[in-house]
C-alpha positions as CSV (number, residue, x, y, z in Angstrom):
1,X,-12.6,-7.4,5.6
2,X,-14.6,-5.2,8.3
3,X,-14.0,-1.3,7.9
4,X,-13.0,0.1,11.2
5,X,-13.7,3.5,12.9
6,X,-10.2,5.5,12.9
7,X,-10.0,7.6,16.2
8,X,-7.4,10.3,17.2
9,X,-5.2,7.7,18.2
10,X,-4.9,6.0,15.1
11,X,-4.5,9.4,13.3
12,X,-1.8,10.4,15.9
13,X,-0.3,6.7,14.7
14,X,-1.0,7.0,10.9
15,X,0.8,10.5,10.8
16,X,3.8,9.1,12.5
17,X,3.8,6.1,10.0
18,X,3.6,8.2,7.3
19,X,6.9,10.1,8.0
20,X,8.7,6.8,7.9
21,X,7.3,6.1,4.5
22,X,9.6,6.9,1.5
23,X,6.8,7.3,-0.8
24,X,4.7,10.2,1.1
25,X,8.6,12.0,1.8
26,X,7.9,14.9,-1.0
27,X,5.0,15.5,0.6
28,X,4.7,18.5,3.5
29,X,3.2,18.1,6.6
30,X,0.6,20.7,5.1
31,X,-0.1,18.0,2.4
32,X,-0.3,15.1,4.8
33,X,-2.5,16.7,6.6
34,X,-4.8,16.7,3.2
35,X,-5.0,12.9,3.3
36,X,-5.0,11.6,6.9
37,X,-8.9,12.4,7.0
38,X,-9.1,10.4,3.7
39,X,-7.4,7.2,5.7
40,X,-9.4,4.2,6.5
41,X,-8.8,1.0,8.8
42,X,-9.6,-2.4,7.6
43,X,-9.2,-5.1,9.5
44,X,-8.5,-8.5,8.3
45,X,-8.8,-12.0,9.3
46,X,-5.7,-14.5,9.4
47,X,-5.6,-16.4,5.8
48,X,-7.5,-13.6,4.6
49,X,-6.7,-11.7,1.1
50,X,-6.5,-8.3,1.1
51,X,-6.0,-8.5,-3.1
52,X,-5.3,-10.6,-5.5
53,X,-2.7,-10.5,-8.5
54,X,-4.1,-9.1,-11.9
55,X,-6.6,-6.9,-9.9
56,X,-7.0,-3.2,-10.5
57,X,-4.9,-1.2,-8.4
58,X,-6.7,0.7,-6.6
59,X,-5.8,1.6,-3.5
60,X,-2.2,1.8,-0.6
61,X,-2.1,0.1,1.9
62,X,0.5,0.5,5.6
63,X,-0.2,-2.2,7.8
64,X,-1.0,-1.2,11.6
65,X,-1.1,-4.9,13.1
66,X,-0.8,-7.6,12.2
67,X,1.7,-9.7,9.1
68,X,1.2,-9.9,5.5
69,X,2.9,-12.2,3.0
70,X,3.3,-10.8,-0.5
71,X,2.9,-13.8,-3.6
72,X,4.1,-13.8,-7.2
73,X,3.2,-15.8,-9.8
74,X,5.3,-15.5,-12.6
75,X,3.4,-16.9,-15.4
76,X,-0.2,-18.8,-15.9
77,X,1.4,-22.6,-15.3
78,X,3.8,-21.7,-12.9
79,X,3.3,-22.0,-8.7
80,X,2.5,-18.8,-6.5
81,X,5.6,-18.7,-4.1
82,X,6.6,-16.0,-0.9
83,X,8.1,-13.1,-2.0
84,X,8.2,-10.9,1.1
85,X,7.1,-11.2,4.3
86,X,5.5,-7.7,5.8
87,X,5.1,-6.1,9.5
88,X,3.3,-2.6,11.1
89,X,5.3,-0.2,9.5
90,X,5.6,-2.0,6.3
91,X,3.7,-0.4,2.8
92,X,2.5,-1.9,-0.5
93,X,0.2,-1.0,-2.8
94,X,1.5,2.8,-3.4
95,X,2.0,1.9,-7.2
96,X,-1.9,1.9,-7.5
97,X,-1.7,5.7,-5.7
98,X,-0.1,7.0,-9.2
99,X,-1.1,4.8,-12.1
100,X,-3.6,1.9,-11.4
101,X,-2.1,-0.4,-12.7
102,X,-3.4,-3.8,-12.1
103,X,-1.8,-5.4,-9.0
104,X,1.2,-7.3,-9.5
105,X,1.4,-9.7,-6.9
106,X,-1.3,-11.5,-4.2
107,X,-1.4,-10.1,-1.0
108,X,-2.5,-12.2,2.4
109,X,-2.9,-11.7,5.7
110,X,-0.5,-14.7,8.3
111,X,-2.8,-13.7,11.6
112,X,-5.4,-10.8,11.9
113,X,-4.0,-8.1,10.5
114,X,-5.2,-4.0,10.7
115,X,-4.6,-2.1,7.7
116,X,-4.4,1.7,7.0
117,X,-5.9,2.4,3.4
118,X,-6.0,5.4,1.2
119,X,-8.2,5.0,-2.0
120,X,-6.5,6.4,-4.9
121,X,-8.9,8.3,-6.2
122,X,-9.1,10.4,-2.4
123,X,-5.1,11.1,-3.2
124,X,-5.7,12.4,-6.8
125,X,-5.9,16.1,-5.3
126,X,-3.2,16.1,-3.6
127,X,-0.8,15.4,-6.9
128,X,-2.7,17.7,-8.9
129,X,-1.7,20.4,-6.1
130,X,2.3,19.2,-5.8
131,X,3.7,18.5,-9.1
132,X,7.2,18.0,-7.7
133,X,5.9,15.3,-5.0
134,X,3.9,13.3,-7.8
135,X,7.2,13.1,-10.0
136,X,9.2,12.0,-6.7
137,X,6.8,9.5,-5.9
138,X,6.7,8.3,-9.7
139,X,10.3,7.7,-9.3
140,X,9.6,5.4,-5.8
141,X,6.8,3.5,-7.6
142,X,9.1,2.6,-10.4
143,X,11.6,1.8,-8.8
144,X,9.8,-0.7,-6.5
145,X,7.9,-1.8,-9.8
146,X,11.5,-2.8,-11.3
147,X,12.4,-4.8,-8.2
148,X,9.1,-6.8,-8.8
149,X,9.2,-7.6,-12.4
150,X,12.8,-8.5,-11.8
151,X,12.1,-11.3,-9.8
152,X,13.7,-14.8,-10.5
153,X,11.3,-17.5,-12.0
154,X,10.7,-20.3,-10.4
Protein backbone atom coordinates (compact mmCIF):
# COMPACT_ATOMS: atom_id res chain seq x y z
CA UNK A 1 0.00 0.00 0.00
CA UNK A 2 1.57 3.47 -1.11
CA UNK A 3 -0.30 6.63 0.26
CA UNK A 4 -0.99 8.93 -2.61
CA UNK A 5 -1.17 12.78 -2.91
CA UNK A 6 -5.02 13.79 -3.36
CA UNK A 7 -5.22 16.85 -5.77
CA UNK A 8 -8.32 19.06 -6.59
CA UNK A 9 -9.29 16.55 -9.00
CA UNK A 10 -9.66 13.77 -6.88
CA UNK A 11 -11.51 16.07 -4.34
CA UNK A 12 -13.82 17.29 -7.21
CA UNK A 13 -14.14 13.15 -7.77
CA UNK A 14 -14.49 12.12 -3.98
CA UNK A 15 -17.32 14.74 -3.40
CA UNK A 16 -19.18 13.45 -6.32
CA UNK A 17 -18.74 9.86 -4.94
CA UNK A 18 -19.84 10.68 -1.83
CA UNK A 19 -23.29 11.87 -2.93
CA UNK A 20 -23.84 8.48 -4.49
CA UNK A 21 -23.11 6.88 -1.13
CA UNK A 22 -26.10 5.89 1.05
CA UNK A 23 -24.11 6.02 4.08
CA UNK A 24 -22.81 9.79 3.96
CA UNK A 25 -26.77 10.75 2.64
CA UNK A 26 -27.77 12.38 6.29
CA UNK A 27 -24.96 14.25 5.98
CA UNK A 28 -25.04 18.15 4.40
CA UNK A 29 -22.94 19.38 1.89
CA UNK A 30 -21.69 21.73 4.86
CA UNK A 31 -20.71 18.44 6.69
CA UNK A 32 -19.09 16.82 3.73
CA UNK A 33 -17.17 19.43 3.34
CA UNK A 34 -15.86 18.71 7.07
CA UNK A 35 -14.36 15.43 5.86
CA UNK A 36 -13.12 15.67 2.24
CA UNK A 37 -9.77 17.28 3.61
CA UNK A 38 -9.59 14.28 6.06
CA UNK A 39 -9.76 11.81 2.76
CA UNK A 40 -6.67 9.97 1.75
CA UNK A 41 -5.67 7.84 -1.52
CA UNK A 42 -4.03 4.56 -1.22
CA UNK A 43 -3.16 2.77 -3.85
CA UNK A 44 -2.84 -0.90 -4.04
CA UNK A 45 -1.19 -3.59 -5.96
CA UNK A 46 -3.24 -6.45 -7.78
CA UNK A 47 -3.40 -9.63 -5.17
CA UNK A 48 -2.84 -7.07 -2.62
CA UNK A 49 -4.94 -6.98 0.86
CA UNK A 50 -6.29 -3.97 1.89
CA UNK A 51 -7.53 -5.96 5.41
CA UNK A 52 -8.01 -8.88 6.69
CA UNK A 53 -11.06 -10.60 8.56
CA UNK A 54 -10.97 -10.32 12.50
CA UNK A 55 -8.94 -6.94 12.22
CA UNK A 56 -9.97 -3.81 13.98
CA UNK A 57 -12.18 -1.70 12.08
CA UNK A 58 -10.74 1.14 11.57
CA UNK A 59 -11.23 2.85 8.75
CA UNK A 60 -14.00 3.31 5.14
CA UNK A 61 -13.01 2.76 2.26
CA UNK A 62 -14.76 3.96 -1.74
CA UNK A 63 -12.70 2.55 -4.23
CA UNK A 64 -11.51 5.14 -7.13
CA UNK A 65 -9.91 2.42 -9.61
CA UNK A 66 -9.41 -0.41 -9.67
CA UNK A 67 -11.70 -4.15 -8.35
CA UNK A 68 -11.92 -5.53 -5.07
CA UNK A 69 -13.21 -9.00 -4.01
CA UNK A 70 -14.83 -9.17 -0.54
CA UNK A 71 -14.04 -12.97 1.37
CA UNK A 72 -15.92 -14.64 4.30
CA UNK A 73 -14.92 -17.22 6.26
CA UNK A 74 -17.60 -18.50 8.22
CA UNK A 75 -15.90 -20.34 10.92
CA UNK A 76 -12.07 -21.37 11.93
CA UNK A 77 -12.16 -24.99 9.75
CA UNK A 78 -14.18 -23.76 7.11
CA UNK A 79 -12.77 -22.29 3.32
CA UNK A 80 -12.65 -18.41 2.61
CA UNK A 81 -15.00 -18.15 -0.48
CA UNK A 82 -16.14 -14.74 -2.84
CA UNK A 83 -18.69 -12.94 -1.47
CA UNK A 84 -18.85 -9.82 -3.61
CA UNK A 85 -17.09 -8.57 -6.24
CA UNK A 86 -16.55 -4.45 -5.99
CA UNK A 87 -15.94 -1.52 -8.69
CA UNK A 88 -15.06 2.61 -8.47
CA UNK A 89 -18.06 3.66 -6.94
CA UNK A 90 -18.46 0.76 -4.68
CA UNK A 91 -17.97 1.23 -0.51
CA UNK A 92 -17.05 -1.08 2.37
CA UNK A 93 -15.75 -0.59 5.46
CA UNK A 94 -18.32 2.24 6.78
CA UNK A 95 -19.24 -0.13 9.78
CA UNK A 96 -15.71 0.72 11.22
CA UNK A 97 -16.82 4.71 10.75
CA UNK A 98 -19.44 4.10 13.76
CA UNK A 99 -18.39 1.25 15.98
CA UNK A 100 -15.02 -0.41 15.27
CA UNK A 101 -15.86 -3.33 15.32
CA UNK A 102 -13.40 -5.84 14.12
CA UNK A 103 -13.71 -6.41 10.31
CA UNK A 104 -15.93 -9.00 9.23
CA UNK A 105 -14.78 -10.17 6.09
CA UNK A 106 -11.07 -10.12 4.05
CA UNK A 107 -10.76 -7.60 1.59
CA UNK A 108 -8.34 -7.91 -1.72
CA UNK A 109 -7.53 -6.07 -4.48
CA UNK A 110 -8.17 -8.35 -8.50
CA UNK A 111 -5.66 -5.65 -10.38
CA UNK A 112 -4.18 -2.26 -8.94
CA UNK A 113 -6.70 -0.75 -7.33
CA UNK A 114 -6.90 3.23 -5.92
CA UNK A 115 -8.75 3.67 -2.72
CA UNK A 116 -10.34 6.77 -1.07
CA UNK A 117 -9.94 6.28 2.84
CA UNK A 118 -11.33 8.17 5.83
CA UNK A 119 -9.80 7.07 9.25
CA UNK A 120 -12.45 6.76 11.69
CA UNK A 121 -11.17 8.59 14.24
CA UNK A 122 -10.87 11.92 11.52
CA UNK A 123 -15.03 11.30 11.19
CA UNK A 124 -15.68 11.21 15.03
CA UNK A 125 -16.35 15.12 14.86
CA UNK A 126 -18.52 15.14 12.47
CA UNK A 127 -21.13 12.71 14.46
CA UNK A 128 -20.63 14.36 17.54
CA UNK A 129 -21.85 17.69 15.55
CA UNK A 130 -25.07 15.76 13.63
CA UNK A 131 -26.77 13.49 15.94
CA UNK A 132 -29.58 12.80 13.48
CA UNK A 133 -26.89 11.76 10.65
CA UNK A 134 -24.93 9.36 13.21
CA UNK A 135 -28.36 7.49 14.00
CA UNK A 136 -29.18 7.36 10.06
CA UNK A 137 -25.90 6.00 9.37
CA UNK A 138 -26.28 3.48 12.42
CA UNK A 139 -29.32 2.25 10.80
CA UNK A 140 -27.14 1.68 7.14
CA UNK A 141 -24.25 -0.01 9.11
CA UNK A 142 -26.67 -2.43 10.62
CA UNK A 143 -28.40 -3.11 8.11
CA UNK A 144 -25.37 -4.08 5.87
CA UNK A 145 -23.95 -5.81 9.06
CA UNK A 146 -27.28 -8.18 8.97
CA UNK A 147 -26.78 -8.96 5.25
CA UNK A 148 -23.16 -10.24 6.26
CA UNK A 149 -23.76 -12.36 9.24
CA UNK A 150 -26.63 -13.77 7.28
CA UNK A 151 -24.64 -15.31 4.82
CA UNK A 152 -25.08 -19.07 3.92
CA UNK A 153 -22.32 -21.46 5.18
CA UNK A 154 -20.46 -23.27 3.08
Amino acid sequence: MRKLKVGDAEIGILAHMLHKVDFFSPLTVGQMEQVLPYILVEAFDAGETVFKQGAPGDAFYIIYTGQVEVWFKKGFFSLSKIVATMNPGDFFGEMALISRDPRSATVACVEATQLFVLVAADFQFVLKQNPQAAAEMDRIAARRKFNTSHLPES
